[in-house]
N, C-alpha and C positions, 0 to 999 in steps of 0.2 A: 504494500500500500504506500510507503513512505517513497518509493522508486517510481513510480507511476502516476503520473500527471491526471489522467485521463481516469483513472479509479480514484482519486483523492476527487478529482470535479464529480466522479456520479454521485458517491455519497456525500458530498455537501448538504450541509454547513458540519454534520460530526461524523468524517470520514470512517474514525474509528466504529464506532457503532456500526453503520450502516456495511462496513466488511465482518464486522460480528454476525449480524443478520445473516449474510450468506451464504459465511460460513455455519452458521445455525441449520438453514434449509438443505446445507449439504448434510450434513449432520443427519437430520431428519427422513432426508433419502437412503442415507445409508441402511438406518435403522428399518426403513420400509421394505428395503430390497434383501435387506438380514433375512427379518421375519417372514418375507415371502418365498425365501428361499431362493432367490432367482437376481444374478449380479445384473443381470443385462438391464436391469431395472433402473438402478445406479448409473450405466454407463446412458442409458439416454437422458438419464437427466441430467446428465454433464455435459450430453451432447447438446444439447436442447441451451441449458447455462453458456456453453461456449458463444452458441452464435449470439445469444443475448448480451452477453457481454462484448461482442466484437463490434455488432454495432450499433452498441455503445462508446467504441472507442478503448475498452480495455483490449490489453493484450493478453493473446492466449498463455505466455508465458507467466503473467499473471493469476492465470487463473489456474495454470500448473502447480507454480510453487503454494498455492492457495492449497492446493491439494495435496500436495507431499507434507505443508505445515499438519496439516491435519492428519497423516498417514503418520508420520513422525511422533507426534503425540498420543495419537490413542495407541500405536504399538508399545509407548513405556507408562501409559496409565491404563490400560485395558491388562484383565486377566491371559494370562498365554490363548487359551483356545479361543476368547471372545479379539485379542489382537490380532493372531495368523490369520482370523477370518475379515477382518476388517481390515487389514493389509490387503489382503486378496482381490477384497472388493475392489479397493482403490484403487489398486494398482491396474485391473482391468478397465477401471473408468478412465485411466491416464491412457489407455492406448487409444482413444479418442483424436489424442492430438496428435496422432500416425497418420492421422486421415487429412484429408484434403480438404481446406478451406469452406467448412459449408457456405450456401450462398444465403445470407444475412435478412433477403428479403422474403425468402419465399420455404426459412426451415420452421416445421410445427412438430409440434410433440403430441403424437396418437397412439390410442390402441394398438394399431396395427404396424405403425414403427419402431415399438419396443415387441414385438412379439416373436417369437420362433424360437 
């Protein structure tokens, strides 16, 4: 947040906060995609976050290391089996950014794009 121009101006006037939020909903995905048993759950909603945050102007390596912070932390506050599992997740949500450039105007988040 404090490197990135462009994330400091979205969450204006309390940057901090408003990258807490975010990170909160990533949080919240994860936990959804836990319980449902199903990662691919988590990786569209990173999918879906990237392009929202692109344009918006954030960078996706923003929104990487957003997720590694997060990966980083619950693997040494998370119990071993609830950590390896939520490493796992994330780290398949990170291959996200393998992918090419979604186009900003026309990506939506459906039923049928997280399914299979």
């Amino acid at each position: 947040l404090q490197a990135d121009a462009a994330a400091r101006k979205l969450y204006s006037p309390d940057p901090f906060t408003g990258w807490q939020d975010f990170l909160s909903a990533r949080l919240l995905e994860l936990a959804a995609a836990a319980e449902a048993d199903y990662p691919k759950l988590l990786t569209c909603q990173v999918r879906w976050a990237r392009s929202a945050m692109n344009s918006r102007g954030v960078s996706d390596e923003t929104l990487k290391t957003s997720l590694k912070c997060l990966k980083a932390t619950l693997a040494t506050e998370l119990s071993t089996a609830n950590a390896e599992l939520a490493v796992h997740y994330l780290d398949k949500s990170l291959s996200v950014f393998e992918e090419a450039k979604p186009d900003t105007q026309t990506t939506q988040l459906t039923v049928s794009s997280c399914s299979g």
